[in-house]
C-alpha positions as CSV (number, residue, x, y, z in Angstrom):
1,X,-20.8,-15.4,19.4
2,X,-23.4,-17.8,20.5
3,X,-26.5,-15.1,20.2
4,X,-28.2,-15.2,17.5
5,X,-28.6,-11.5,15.7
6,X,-32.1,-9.8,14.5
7,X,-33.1,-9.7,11.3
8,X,-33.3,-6.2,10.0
9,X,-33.0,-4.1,7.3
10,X,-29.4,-2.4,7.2
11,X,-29.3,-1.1,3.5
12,X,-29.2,2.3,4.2
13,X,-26.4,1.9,7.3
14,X,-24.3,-0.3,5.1
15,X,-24.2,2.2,1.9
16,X,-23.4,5.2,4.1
17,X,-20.6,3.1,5.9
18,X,-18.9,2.2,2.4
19,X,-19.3,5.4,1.1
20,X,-18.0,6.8,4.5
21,X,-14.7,4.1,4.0
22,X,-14.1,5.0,0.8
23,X,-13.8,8.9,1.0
24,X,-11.6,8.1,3.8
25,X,-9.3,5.5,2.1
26,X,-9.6,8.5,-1.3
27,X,-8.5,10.9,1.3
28,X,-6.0,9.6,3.1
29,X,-4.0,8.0,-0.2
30,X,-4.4,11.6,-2.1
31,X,-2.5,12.9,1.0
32,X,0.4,11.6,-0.1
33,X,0.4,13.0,-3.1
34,X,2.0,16.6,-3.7
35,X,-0.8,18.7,-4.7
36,X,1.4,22.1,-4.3
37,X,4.6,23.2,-5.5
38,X,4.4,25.5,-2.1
39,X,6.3,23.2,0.3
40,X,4.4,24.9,3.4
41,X,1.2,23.9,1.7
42,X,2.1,20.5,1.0
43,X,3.3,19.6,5.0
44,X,-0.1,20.9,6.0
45,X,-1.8,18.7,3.4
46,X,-0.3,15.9,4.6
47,X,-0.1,16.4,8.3
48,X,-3.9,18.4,8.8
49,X,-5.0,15.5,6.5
50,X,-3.7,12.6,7.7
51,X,-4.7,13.4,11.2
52,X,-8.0,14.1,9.9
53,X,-8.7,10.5,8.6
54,X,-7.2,8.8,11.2
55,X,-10.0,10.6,13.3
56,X,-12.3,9.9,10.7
57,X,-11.4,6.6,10.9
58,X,-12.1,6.4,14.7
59,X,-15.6,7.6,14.1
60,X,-16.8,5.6,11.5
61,X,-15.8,2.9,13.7
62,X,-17.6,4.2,16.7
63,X,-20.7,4.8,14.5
64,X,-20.8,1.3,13.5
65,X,-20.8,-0.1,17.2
66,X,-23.2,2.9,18.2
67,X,-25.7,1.5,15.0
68,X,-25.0,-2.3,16.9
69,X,-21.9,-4.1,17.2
70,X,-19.8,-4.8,19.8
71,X,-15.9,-4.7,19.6
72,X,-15.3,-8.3,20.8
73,X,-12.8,-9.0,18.6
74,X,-9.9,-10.8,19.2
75,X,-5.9,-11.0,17.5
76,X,-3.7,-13.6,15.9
77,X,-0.1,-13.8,14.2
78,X,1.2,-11.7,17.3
79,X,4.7,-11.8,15.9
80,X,4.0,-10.3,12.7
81,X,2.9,-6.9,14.8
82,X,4.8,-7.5,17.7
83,X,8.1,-7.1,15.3
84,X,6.9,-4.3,13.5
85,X,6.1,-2.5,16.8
86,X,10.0,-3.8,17.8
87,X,10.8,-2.0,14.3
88,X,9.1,1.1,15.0
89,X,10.7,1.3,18.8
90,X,14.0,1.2,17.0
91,X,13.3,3.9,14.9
92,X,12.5,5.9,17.4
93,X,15.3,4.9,19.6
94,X,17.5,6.1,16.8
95,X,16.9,9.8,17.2
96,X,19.4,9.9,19.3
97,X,22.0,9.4,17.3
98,X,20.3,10.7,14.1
99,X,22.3,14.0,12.9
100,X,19.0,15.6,11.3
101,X,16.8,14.7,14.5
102,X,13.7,16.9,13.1
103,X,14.1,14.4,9.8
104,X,13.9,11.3,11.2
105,X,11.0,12.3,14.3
106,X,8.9,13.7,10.9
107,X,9.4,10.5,9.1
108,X,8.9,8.3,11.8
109,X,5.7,10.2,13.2
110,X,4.1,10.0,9.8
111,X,4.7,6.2,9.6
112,X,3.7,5.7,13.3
113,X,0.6,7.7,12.6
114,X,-0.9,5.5,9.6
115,X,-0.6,2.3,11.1
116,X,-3.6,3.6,14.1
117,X,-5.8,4.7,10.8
118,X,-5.3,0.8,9.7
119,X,-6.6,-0.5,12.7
120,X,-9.6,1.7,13.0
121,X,-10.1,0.9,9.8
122,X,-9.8,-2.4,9.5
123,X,-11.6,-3.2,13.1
124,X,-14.2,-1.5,11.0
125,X,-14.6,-3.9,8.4
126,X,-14.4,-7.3,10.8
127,X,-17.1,-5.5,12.7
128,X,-19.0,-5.5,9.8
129,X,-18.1,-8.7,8.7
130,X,-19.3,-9.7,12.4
131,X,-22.6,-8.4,12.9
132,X,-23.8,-7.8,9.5
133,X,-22.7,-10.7,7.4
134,X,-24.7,-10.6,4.2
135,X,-22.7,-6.8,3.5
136,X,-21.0,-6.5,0.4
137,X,-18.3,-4.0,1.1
138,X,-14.8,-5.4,0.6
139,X,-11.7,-4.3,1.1
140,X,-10.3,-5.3,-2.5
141,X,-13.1,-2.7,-3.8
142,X,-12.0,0.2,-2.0
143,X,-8.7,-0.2,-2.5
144,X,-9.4,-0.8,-6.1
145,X,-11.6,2.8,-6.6
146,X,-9.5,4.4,-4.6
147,X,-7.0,3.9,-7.4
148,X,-9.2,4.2,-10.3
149,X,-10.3,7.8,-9.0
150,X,-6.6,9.0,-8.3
151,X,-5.0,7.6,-11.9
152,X,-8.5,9.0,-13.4
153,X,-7.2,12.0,-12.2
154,X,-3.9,12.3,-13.8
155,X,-4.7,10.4,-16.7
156,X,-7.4,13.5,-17.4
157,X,-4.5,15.7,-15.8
158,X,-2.4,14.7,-18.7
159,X,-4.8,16.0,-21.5
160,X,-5.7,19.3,-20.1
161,X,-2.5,19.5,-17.9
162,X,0.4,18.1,-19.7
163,X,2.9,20.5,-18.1
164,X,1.8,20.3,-14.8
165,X,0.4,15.9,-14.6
166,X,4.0,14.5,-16.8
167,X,7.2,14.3,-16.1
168,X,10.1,15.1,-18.0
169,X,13.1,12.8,-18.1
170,X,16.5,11.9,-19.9
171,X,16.7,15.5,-21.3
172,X,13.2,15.9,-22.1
173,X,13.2,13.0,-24.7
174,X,10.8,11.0,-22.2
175,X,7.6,11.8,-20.6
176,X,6.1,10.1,-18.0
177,X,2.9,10.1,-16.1
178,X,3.2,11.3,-12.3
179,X,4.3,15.0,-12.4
180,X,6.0,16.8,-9.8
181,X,3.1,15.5,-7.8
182,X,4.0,12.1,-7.7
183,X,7.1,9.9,-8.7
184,X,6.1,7.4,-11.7
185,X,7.4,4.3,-10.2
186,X,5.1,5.2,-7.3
187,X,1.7,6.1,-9.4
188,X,2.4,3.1,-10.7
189,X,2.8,0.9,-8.5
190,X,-0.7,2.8,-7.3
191,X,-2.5,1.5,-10.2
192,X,-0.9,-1.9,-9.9
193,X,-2.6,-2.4,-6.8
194,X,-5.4,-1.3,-7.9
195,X,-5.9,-3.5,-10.3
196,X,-5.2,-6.1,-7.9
197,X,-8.1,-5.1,-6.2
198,X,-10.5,-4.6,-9.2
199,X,-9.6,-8.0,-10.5
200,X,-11.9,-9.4,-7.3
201,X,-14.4,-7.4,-8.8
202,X,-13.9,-8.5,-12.0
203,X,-13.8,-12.5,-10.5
204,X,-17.3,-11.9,-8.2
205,X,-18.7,-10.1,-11.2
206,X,-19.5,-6.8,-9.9
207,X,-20.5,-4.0,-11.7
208,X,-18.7,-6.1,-14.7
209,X,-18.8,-3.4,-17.5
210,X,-18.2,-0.8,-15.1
211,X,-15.1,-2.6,-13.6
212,X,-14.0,-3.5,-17.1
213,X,-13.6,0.3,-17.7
214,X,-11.4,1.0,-15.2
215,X,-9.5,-1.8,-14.9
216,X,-8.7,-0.3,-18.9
217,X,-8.0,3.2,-17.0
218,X,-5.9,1.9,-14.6
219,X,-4.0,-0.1,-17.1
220,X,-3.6,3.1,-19.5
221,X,-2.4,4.7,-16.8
222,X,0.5,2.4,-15.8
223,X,1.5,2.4,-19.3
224,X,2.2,5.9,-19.3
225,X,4.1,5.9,-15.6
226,X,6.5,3.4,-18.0
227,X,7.2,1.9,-14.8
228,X,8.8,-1.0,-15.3
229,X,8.5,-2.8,-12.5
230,X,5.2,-2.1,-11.6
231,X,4.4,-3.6,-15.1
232,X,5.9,-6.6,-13.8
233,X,4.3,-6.6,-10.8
234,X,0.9,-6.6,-12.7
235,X,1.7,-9.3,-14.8
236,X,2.5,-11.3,-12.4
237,X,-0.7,-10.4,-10.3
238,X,-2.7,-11.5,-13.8
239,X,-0.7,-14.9,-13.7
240,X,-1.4,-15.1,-10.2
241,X,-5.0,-15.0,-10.6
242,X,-5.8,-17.2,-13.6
243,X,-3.2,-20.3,-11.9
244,X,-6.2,-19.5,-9.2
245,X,-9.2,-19.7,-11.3
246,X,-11.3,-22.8,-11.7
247,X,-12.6,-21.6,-15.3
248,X,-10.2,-22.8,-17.7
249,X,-11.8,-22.3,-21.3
250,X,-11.6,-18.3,-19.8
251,X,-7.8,-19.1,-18.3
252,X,-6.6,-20.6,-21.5
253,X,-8.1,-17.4,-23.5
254,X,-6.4,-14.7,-21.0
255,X,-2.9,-16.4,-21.3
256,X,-3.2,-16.5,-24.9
257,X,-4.5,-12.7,-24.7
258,X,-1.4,-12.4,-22.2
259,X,1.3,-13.8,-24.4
260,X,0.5,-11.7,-27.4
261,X,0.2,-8.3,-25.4
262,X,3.0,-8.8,-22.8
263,X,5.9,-9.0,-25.5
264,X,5.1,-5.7,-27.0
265,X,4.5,-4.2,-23.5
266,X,7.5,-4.7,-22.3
267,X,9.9,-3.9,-25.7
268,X,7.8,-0.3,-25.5
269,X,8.3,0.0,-21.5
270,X,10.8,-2.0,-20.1
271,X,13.2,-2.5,-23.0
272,X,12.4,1.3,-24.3
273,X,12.3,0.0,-27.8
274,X,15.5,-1.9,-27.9
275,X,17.5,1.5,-27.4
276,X,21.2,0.4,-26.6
277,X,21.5,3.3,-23.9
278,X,17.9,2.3,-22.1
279,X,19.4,-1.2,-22.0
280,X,22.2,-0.3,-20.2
281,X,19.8,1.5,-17.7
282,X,17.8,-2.3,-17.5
283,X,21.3,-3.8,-16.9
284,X,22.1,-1.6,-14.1
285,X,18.6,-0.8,-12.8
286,X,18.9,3.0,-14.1
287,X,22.1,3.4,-11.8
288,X,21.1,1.7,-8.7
289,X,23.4,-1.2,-8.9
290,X,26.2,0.7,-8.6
291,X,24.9,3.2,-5.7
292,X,24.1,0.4,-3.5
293,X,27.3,-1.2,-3.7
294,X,29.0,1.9,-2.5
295,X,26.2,1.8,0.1
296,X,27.4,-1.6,1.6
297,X,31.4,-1.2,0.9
298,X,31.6,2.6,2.0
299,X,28.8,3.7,3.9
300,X,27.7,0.7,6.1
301,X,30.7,0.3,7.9
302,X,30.5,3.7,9.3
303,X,27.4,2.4,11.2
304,X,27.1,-1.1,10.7
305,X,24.6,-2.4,13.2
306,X,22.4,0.5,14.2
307,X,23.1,2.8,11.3
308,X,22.6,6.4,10.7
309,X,19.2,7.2,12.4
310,X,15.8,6.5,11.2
311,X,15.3,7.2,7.4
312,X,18.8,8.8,7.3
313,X,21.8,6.9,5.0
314,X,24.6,8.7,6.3
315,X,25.7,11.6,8.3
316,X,25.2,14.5,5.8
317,X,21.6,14.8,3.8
318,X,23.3,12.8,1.1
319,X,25.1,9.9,0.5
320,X,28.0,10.1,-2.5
321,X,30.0,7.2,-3.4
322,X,33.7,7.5,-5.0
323,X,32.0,6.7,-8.3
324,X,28.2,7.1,-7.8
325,X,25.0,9.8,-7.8
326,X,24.2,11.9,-4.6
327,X,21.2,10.3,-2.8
328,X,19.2,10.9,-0.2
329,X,17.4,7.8,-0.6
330,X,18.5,4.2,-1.5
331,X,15.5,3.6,-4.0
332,X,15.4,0.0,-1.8
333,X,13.2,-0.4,1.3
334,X,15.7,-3.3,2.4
335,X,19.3,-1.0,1.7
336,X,17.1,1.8,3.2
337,X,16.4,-0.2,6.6
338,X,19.9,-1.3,6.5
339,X,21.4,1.8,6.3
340,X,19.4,3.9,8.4
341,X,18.9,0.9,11.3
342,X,21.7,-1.0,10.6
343,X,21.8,-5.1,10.7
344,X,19.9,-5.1,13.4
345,X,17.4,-3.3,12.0
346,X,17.3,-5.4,8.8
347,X,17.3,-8.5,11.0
348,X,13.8,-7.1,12.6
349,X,12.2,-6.1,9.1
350,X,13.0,-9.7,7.2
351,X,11.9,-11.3,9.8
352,X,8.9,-9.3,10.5
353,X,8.4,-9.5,6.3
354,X,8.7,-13.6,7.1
355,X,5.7,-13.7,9.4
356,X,3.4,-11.7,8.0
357,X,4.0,-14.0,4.5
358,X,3.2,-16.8,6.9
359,X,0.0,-15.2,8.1
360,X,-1.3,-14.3,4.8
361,X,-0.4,-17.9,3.7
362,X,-2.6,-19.5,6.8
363,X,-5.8,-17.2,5.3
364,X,-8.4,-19.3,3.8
365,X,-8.0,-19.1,-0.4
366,X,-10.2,-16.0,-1.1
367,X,-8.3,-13.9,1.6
368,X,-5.0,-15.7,1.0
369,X,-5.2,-14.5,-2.9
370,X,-6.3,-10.8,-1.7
371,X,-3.7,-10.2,0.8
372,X,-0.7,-12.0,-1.8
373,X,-2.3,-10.1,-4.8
374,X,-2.1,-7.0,-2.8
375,X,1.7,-7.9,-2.1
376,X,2.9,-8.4,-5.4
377,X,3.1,-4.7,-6.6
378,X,4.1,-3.2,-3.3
379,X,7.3,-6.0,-2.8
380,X,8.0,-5.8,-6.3
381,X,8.3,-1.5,-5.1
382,X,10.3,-2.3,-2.6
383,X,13.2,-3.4,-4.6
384,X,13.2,-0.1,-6.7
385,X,11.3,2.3,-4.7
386,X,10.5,3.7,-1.1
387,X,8.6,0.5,-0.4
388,X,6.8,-0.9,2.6
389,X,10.2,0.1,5.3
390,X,11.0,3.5,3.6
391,X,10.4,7.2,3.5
392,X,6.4,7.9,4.1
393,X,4.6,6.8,1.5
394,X,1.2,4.9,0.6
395,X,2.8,1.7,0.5
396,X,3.1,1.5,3.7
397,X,-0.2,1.9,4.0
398,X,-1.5,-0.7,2.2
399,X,1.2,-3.1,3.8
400,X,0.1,-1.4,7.8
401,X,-3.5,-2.1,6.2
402,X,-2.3,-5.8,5.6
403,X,-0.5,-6.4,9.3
404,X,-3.5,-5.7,10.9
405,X,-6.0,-7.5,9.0
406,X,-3.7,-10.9,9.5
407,X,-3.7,-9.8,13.2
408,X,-7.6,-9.5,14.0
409,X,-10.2,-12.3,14.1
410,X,-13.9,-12.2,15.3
411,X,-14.2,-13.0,19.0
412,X,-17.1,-15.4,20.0
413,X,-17.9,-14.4,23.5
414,X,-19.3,-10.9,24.8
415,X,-19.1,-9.6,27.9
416,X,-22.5,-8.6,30.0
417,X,-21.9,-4.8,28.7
418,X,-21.3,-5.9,25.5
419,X,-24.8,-7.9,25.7
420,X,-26.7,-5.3,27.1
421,X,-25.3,-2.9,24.3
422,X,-27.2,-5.1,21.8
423,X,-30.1,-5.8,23.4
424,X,-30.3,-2.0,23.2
425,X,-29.1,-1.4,20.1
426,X,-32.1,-4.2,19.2
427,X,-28.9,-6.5,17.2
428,X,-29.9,-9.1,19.8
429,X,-33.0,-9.9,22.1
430,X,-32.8,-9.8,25.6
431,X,-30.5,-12.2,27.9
């Protein structure tokens, strides 16, 4: 943009917008959740709120080119959306040869419907970034409170509420964080990324003390998910960023820090304190070893190329091996692609996965660190989980939120309208 913008005070605009962006990220997260056991109240939840924020979303947009910008923005990385619109096409293709057609359209509407939020949302932020530059709302900080507030939640939950905010498990000897409201493995991996985000707080020294507090909430709350792998994931998000950081006196002291408290962490969580019978469940990845080999020897040659409709793994609700659990779900975002879309479908998503890696990696460091940080937990997910190519849920989210901030970049010439927009809007003087 060769004009150069006014210089005026924006305070006030700017701390509505964030506070406008983060109720809407709050909201549209919670959504996801299962805030009634009433099933008929939960599908209106999610569907009356979803489409709510994605409209929200659109306005907040439109109020920040109504206060002065102008949507001039322009993409990059086509391929990384280009194949995950190929992906979505297929999934939609494959209604008509889904056997629960009302399933997979569901599944597939919810999924389709996020990634439109994303770009509102997103577009939002480069605007910002655009046409007020000294701003300081990021995207790491409000996907970082937005997971403070909902852990706070439970993790108060689970004092006043213990029946209703833990789950019981392995006969009622175990109790973990999440409820019937949310699976573990997925609240954790919820607080994982949110202390992805919080750690760029923690780096820019924002609100330090305040940060500090709940990065420790977020932390306490992971801890009692017991998920292991989204422990993993956050160590490795903490290694991540101290091989980054260019202060090594505070390096050195965090991997010492690191060393002592990541041994006990995971004896107590992923090793279950050395029971025999939990290490068998490590071995086997709590039985899903063993289901997803009956996936590839029995079920996949049913449907080997186009599989058995979108988010479906075989013809009936469940899959059953000779030897294996009923599931509905492959607790793999990979074996759930393949099974549901086939090897073409796999094809599509790895190679999709491949260039948006490639994007993130041509990011300049800050943004390159964000978006990989941001990764970490919700790939790690992906091998146990739902993850980012599975049933709805807010991983695919943060990963729609990723594709389309690798795919938008700040244009630098405006059209007359645009011009005469902010000349009006007094961003710019006159032509």
């Amino acid at each position: 943009m060769s004009m150069k913008l006014l210089d005026r005070d924006h305070s006030v605009f700017l701390r509505r917008i964030n506070w406008q962006l983060f109720l809407v990220l709050l909201v549209m997260v919670a959504c996801f959740f299962t805030w009634s056991e009433n099933i008929n109240v939960t599908r209106a939840i999610k569907l009356v709120g979803r489409l709510g924020m994605l409209g929200v979303s659109w306005s907040i947009y439109r109020r920040i080119l109504n206060y002065g910008a102008a949507d001039n923005l322009n993409t990059k990385n086509p391929l990384s959306p280009a194949l995950y619109a190929i992906y979505l096409l297929l999934g939609f293709v494959s209604f008509m040869w889904s056997t629960n057609i009302g399933y997979s359209a569901l599944q597939w509407f919810m999924t389709a419907q996020t990634i439109f939020f994303c770009f509102f949302f997103i577009k939002s932020l480069f605007l910002l970034d655009q046409y007020f530059p000294n701003h300081s709302i990021r995207l790491f900080n409000l996907i970082g409170n937005t997971a403070f507030v909902l852990v706070f939640i439970f993790v108060i939950g689970m004092y006043l509420l213990p029946n209703e905010f833990y789950r019981l498990t392995h006969g009622g000897e175990e109790a973990r964080l999440g409820g019937y409201m949310m699976n573990p493995n997925e609240l954790g991996m919820l607080a994982g990324v949110g202390i992805a985000g919080l750690l760029f707080d923690l780096r820019r020294n924002h609100q330090k003390w305040a940060t500090i507090f709940k990065l420790i909430v977020l932390f306490y709350g992971l801890y009692e998910t017991g998920s292991r792998s989204s422990l993993v994931g956050v160590f490795l998000i903490i290694l991540f960023h101290l091989y980054q950081s260019e202060q090594k006196k505070i390096t050195l002291i965090a991997v010492v820090v690191l060393m002592i408290v990541a041994p006990f962490a995971i004896y107590k969580i992923v090793l279950k304190d050395g029971d025999p019978e939990r290490m068998e469940e490590v071995l086997t990845l709590t039985g899903r070893l063993p289901f997803w080999n009956a996936l590839i020897l029995e079920g996949l040659p049913r449907e080997p190329l186009l599989g058995f409709g979108f988010m479906r793994i075989d013809y009936k609700e469940y899959f059953q091996g000779k030897n294996t659990y009923p599931g509905k779900m492959t607790h793999n975002t990979f074996m759930q692609v393949l099974m549901n879309l086939g090897l073409i479908g796999l094809a599509i998503v790895l190679l999709q996965l491949m260039f948006t890696l490639m994007a993130i990696w041509r990011e300049d460091p800050e943004k390159r660190l964000m978006l990989l940080s941001l990764m970490i937990p919700l790939l790690i997910n992906s091998f146990t989980e739902f993850g980012i190519f599975g049933e709805s849920n807010f991983g695919i989210l943060y990963y729609q939120l990723i594709i389309v901030y690798i795919s938008l970049q700040p244009g630098k010439i405006l059209t007359l309208k645009q011009k005469l927009h902010l000349v009006k809007t007094k961003r710019i003087e006159g032509i």
